[in-house]
C-alpha positions as CSV (number, residue, x, y, z in Angstrom):
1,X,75.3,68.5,134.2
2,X,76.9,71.4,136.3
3,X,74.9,72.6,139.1
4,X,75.1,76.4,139.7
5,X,76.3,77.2,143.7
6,X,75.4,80.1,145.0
7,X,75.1,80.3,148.7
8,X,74.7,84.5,148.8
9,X,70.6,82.8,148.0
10,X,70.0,83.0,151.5
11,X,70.3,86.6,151.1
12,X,68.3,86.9,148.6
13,X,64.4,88.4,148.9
14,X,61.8,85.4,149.1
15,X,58.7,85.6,146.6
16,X,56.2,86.4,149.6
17,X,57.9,89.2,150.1
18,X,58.2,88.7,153.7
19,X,62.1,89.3,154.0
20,X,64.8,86.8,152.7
21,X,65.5,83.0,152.2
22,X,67.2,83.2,155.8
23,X,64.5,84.7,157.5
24,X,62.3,82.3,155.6
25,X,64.2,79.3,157.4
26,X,64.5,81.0,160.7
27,X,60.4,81.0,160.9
28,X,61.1,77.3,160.1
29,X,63.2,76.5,162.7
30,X,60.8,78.7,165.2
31,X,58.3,76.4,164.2
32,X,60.1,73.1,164.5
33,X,60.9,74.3,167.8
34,X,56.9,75.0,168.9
35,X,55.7,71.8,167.3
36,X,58.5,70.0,169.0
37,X,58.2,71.4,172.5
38,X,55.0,71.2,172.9
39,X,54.5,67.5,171.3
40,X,57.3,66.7,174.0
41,X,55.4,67.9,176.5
42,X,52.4,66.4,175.4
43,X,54.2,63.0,175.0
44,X,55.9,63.1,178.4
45,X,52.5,63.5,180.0
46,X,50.5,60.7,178.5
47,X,53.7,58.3,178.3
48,X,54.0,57.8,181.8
49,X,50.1,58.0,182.2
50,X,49.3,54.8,180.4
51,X,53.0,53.5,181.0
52,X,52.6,53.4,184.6
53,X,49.2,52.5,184.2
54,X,50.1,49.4,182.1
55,X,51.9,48.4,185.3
56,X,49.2,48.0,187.7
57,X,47.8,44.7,186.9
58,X,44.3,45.7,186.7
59,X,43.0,43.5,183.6
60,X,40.9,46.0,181.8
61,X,42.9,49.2,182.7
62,X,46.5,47.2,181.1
63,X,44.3,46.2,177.8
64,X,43.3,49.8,177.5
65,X,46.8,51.0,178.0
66,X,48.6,47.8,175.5
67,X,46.2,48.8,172.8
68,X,46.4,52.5,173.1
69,X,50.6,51.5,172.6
70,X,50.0,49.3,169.3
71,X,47.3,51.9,167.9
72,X,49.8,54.8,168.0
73,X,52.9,52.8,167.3
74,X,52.2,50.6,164.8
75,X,50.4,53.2,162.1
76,X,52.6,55.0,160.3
77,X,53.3,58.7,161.2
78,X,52.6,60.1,157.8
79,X,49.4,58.3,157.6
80,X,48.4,59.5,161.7
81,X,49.2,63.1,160.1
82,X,47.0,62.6,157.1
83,X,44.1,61.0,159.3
84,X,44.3,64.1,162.4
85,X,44.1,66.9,159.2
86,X,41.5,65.3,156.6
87,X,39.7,62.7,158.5
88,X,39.2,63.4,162.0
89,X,37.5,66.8,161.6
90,X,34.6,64.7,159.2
91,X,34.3,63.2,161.8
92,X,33.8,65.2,164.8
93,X,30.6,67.2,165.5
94,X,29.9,69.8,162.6
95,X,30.6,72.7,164.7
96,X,33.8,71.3,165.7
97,X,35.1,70.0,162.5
98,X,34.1,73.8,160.9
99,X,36.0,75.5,163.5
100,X,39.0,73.3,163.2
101,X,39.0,73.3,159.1
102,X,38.2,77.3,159.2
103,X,40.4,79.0,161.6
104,X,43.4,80.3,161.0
105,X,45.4,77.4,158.5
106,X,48.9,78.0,159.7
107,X,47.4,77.5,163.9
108,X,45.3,74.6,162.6
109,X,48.3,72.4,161.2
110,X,50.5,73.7,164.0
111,X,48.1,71.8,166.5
112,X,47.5,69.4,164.2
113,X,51.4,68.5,164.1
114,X,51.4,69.0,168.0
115,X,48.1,66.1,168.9
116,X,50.0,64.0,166.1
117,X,53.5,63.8,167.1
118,X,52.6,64.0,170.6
119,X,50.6,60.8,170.6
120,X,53.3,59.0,168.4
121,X,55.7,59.2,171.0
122,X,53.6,59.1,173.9
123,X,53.2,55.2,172.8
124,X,56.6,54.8,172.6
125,X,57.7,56.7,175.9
126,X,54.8,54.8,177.6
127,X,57.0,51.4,176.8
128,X,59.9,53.0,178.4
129,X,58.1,53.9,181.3
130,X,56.6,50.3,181.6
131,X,59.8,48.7,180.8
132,X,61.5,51.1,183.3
133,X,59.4,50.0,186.3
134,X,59.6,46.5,185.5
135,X,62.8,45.9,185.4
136,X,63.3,47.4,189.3
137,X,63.4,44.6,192.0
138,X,60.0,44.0,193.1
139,X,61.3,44.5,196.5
140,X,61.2,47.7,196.3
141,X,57.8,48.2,196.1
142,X,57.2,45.5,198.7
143,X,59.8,47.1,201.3
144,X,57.6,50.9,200.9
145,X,54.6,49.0,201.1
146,X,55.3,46.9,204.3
147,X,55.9,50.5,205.7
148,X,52.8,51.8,205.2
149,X,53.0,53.6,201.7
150,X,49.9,53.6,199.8
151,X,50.0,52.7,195.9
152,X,50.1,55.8,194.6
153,X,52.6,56.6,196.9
154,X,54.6,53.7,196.3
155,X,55.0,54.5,192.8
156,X,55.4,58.7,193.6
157,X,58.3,58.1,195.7
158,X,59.8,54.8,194.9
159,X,58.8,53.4,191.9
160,X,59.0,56.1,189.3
161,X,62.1,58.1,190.7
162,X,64.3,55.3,189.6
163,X,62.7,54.7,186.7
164,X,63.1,58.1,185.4
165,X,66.5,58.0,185.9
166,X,67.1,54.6,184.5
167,X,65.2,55.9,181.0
168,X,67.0,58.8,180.5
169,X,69.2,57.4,178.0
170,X,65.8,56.3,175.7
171,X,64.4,59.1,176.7
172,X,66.8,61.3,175.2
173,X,66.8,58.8,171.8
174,X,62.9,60.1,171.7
175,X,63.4,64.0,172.0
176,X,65.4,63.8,169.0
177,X,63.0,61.5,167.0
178,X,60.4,64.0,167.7
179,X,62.7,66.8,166.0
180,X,63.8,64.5,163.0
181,X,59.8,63.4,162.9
182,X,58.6,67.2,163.3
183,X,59.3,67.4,159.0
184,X,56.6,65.3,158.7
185,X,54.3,68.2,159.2
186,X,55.1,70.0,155.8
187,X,52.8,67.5,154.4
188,X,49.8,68.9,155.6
189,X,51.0,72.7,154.8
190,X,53.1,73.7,158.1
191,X,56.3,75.2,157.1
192,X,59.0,74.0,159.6
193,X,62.6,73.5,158.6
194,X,61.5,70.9,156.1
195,X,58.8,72.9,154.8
196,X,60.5,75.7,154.6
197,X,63.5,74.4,153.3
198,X,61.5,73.0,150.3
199,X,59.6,76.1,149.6
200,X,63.4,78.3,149.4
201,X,64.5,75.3,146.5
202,X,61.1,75.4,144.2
203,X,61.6,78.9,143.7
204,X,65.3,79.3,144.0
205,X,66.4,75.9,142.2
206,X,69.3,76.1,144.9
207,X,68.4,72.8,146.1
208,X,71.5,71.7,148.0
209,X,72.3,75.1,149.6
210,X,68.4,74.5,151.1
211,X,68.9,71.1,152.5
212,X,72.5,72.1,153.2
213,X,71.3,74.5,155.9
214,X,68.3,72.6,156.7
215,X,70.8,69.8,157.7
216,X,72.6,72.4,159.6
217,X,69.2,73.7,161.8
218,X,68.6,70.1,162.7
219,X,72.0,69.2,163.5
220,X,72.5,72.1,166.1
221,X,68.9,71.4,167.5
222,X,70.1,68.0,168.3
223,X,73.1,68.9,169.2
224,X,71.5,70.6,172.0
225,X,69.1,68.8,173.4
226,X,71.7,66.1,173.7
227,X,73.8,68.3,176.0
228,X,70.4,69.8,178.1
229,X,69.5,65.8,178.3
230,X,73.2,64.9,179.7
231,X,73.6,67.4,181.8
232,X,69.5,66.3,182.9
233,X,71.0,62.6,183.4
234,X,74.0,63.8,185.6
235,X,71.8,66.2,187.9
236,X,69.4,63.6,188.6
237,X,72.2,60.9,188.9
238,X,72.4,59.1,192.3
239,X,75.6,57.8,193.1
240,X,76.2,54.1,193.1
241,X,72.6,53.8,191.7
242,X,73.7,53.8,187.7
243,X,76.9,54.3,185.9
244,X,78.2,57.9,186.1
245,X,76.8,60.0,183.1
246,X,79.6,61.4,180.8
């Protein structure tokens, strides 16, 4: 079987009529990008919530924070994608749930994708943050204690300084599972890269020259958040603290 290239399809006009296959990937990646940013930003905030909480030894407050970890990182993401579209809105108040599954489709996967993804990863950057703060010498936070620091200070100024820049590495590894983990949101109707992507071949039948420059979008979004996150690493690098960043 002879497949039939033709990579002038990005030029060609898309079915909706709302300009060409290349503009129909661009909207992709603009939405890969909004999903991602704002999932990142959600993740970042609750990871190092319950990670820092999981460290304070308080009994009920660290079984809260463990099972919160192995709820959200032990189900599958396509399955937390499926529940957060069809099943959570049955179950929320009926006012709620109608607003949610009535307003405008393409916002209500968008935030759908964004509390999903965003509380995926917060489990696993609250581990991060928990094993970052662990593994500093517990006279660290003895020596700002015995001058005067109170807990919350102790970690503000002591504790989670280092730690951020001991998890940077991880950190990093996260940002671009989010990307890669962003394509699950085509399932429930958003078209991101993936989406997008997949919607350009079932009408085109140019399969590989979609996923060709699909592979491309994700390659250079990567690409750069691995240079913003090293050139992060560096600026916040104390010398003689951790190895020099490259």
């Amino acid at each position: 079987m002879n497949y039939n290239w033709n990579w002038s399809v990005f030029w060609d006009i898309s079915p909706d009529g709302t300009g060409t296959y290349f503009d129909t990937l661009i909207r992709g990646l603009y939405w890969t990008l909004g999903v991602s940013v704002a999932a990142w930003v959600l993740a970042l905030a609750l990871g190092f919530l319950v990670g820092v909480l999981n460290t304070t030894g308080r009994r009920g407050v660290v079984t809260c924070c463990r099972a919160w970890v192995e709820l959200f990182r032990n189900i599958p993401l396509l399955v937390q994608m499926f529940l957060w579209y069809f099943v959570v809105p049955e179950l929320l108040p009926q006012a709620w749930g109608d607003f949610i599954k009535q307003s405008d489709p393409v916002l209500s996967t968008f935030w759908t994708a964004v509390v999903c993804l965003g509380l995926f990863t917060s489990a696993r950057v609250a581990e991060q943050v928990r094993a970052g703060i662990e593994s500093l010498p517990a006279g660290q936070a003895m020596a700002a204690t015995a001058l005067g620091l109170r807990r919350a200070q102790v970690y503000r100024h002591v504790l989670l300084p280092a730690t951020v820049r001991m998890i940077m590495p991880p950190l990093t590894s996260e940002a671009l599972n989010l990307v890669k983990n962003s394509s699950v949101a085509f399932t429930i109707g958003l078209l991101e890269i993936t989406g997008a992507a997949r919607s350009m071949q079932e009408f085109s039948f140019q399969i590989f020259e979609s996923f060709a420059a699909a592979t491309v979008l994700y390659v250079l979004i990567n690409i750069v958040i691995v240079v913003l996150m090293r050139r992060l690493e560096k600026w916040l690098q104390v010398p003689g603290f951790m190895g020099t960043a490259k």
